[in-house]
C-alpha positions as CSV (number, residue, x, y, z in Angstrom):
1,X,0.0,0.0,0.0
2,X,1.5,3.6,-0.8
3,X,0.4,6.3,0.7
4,X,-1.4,9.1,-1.5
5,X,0.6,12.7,-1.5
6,X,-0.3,15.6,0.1
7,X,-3.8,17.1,-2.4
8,X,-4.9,13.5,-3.0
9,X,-7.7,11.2,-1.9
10,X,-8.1,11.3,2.0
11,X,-5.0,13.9,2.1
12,X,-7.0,16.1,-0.5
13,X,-10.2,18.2,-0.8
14,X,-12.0,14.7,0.0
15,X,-10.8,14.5,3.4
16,X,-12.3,14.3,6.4
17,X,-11.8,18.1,8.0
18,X,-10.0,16.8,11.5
19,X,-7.6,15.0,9.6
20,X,-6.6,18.0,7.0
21,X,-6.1,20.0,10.2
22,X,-3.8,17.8,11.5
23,X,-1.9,17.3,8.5
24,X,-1.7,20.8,7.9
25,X,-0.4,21.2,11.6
26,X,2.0,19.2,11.7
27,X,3.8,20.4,8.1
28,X,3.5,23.6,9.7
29,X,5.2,22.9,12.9
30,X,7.9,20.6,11.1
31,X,8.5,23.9,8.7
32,X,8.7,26.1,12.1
33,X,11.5,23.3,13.7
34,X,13.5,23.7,10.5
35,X,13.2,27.5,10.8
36,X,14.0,27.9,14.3
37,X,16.6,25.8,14.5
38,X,19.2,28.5,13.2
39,X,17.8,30.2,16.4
40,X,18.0,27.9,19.1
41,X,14.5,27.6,19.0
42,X,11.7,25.4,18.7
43,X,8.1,25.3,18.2
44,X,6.9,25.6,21.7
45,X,9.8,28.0,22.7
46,X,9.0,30.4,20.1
47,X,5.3,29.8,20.9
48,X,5.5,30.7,24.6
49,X,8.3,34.0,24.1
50,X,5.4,35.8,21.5
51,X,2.6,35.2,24.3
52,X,5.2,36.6,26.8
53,X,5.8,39.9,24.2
54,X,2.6,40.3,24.4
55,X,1.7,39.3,28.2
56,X,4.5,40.1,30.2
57,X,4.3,38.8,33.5
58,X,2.3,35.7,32.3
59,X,1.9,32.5,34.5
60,X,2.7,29.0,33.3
61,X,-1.2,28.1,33.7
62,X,-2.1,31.5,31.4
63,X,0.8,30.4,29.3
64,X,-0.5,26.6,28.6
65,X,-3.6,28.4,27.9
66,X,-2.3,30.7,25.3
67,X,-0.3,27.9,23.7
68,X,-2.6,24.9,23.9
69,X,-0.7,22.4,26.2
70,X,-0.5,21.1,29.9
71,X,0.8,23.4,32.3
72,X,3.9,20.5,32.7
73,X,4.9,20.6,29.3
74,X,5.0,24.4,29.5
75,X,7.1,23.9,33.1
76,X,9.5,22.5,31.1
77,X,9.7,25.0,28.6
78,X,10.0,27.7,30.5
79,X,12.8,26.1,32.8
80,X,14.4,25.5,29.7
81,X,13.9,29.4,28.9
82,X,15.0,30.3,31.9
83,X,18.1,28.4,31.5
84,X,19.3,29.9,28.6
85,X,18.3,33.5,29.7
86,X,15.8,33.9,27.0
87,X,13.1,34.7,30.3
88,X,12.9,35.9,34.0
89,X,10.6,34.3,36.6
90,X,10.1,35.8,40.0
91,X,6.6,35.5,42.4
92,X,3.9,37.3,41.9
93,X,3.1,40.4,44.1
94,X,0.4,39.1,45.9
95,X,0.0,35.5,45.2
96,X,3.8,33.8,46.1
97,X,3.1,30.9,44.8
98,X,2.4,31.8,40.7
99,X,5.7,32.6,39.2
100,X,5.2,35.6,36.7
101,X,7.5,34.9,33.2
102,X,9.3,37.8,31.2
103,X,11.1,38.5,28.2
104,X,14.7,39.2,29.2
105,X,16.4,41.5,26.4
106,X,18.3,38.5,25.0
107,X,14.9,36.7,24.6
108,X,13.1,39.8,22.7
109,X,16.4,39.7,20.7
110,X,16.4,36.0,20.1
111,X,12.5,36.2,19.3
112,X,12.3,39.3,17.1
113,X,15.3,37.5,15.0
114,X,13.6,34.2,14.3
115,X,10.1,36.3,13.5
116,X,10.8,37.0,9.8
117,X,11.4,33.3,9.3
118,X,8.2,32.6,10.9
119,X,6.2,35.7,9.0
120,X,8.0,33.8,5.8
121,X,5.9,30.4,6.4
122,X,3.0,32.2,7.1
123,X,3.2,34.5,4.2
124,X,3.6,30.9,2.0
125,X,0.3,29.5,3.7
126,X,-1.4,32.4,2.7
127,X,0.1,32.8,-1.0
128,X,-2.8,32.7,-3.5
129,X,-5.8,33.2,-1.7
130,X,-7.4,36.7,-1.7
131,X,-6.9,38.8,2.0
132,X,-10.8,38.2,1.5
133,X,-10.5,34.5,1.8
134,X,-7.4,34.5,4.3
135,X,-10.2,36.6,6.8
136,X,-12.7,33.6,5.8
137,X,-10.1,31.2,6.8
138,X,-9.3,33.1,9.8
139,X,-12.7,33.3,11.1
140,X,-13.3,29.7,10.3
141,X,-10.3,28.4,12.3
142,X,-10.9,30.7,14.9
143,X,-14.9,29.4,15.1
144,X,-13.8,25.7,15.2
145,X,-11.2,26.3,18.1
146,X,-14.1,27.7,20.1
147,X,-16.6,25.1,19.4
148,X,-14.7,22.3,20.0
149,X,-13.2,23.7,23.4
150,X,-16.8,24.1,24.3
151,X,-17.7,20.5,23.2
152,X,-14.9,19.1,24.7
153,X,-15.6,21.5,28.1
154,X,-19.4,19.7,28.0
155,X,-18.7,16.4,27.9
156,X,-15.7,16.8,30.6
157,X,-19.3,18.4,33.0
């Protein structure tokens, strides 16, 4: 048995709509290994540093959140951060026990470097399609993230 390309039979417009969501995922975050790498970056790293540019002070709970993963998983990204001075962590003000992340200037640097390569990819997933249909796309994606947090969020009641 050989498995059709990408664009044919269950990989192609005749697919079921989970599965071409996955497979476009996971292209996308094998593209976004290959062009982090030169950064010392991965997927999940470069993930969690643009929620922190734009939510300083964010906990690891908000962060899993924000990124779509277990609050462990993120644990070990940020210790991993934090290791290589790419973010800060110190308690928050009135709750000790919630560590607040930041950007240290090394990690805005390291982040605002790897951003064009990133921009790049996203600028190829968009290619063709009118800004018309990219806001179609955009709003569909976005609706299907919400609905199926909220199924999922019923049948965990």
């Amino acid at each position: 048995m050989s498995v059709p390309a990408i664009g044919q039979s269950y990989r192609g417009v005749e697919g079921r709509s989970g599965y071409l969501l996955r497979q476009a995922w996971r292209a996308l975050e094998g593209a976004m290994e290959i062009a982090l790498r030169p950064h010392g970056l991965s997927p999940p790293q470069y993930g969690v540093l643009t929620v922190l540019a734009r939510e300083p002070g964010a906990s690891g709970a908000d962060l899993a959140r924000a990124v779509h993963t277990t609050p462990q998983a993120v644990n070990g990204v940020l210790a991993t951060l934090e290791r290589e001075a790419l973010i800060e962590r110190r308690p928050h003000p009135t709750h000790g026990r919630i560590l607040q992340a930041t950007l240290t200037s090394e990690g805005r640097r390291r982040l605002e470097a790897a951003n064009p390569s990133i921009r790049a990819l996203e600028r190829a997933t968009e290619r063709d399609w009118s800004s018309d249909e990219i806001a179609t796309i955009k709003t569909w994606l976005v609706a299907t993230a919400q609905r199926l947090e909220e199924a999922a969020e019923s049948r965990a009641a």
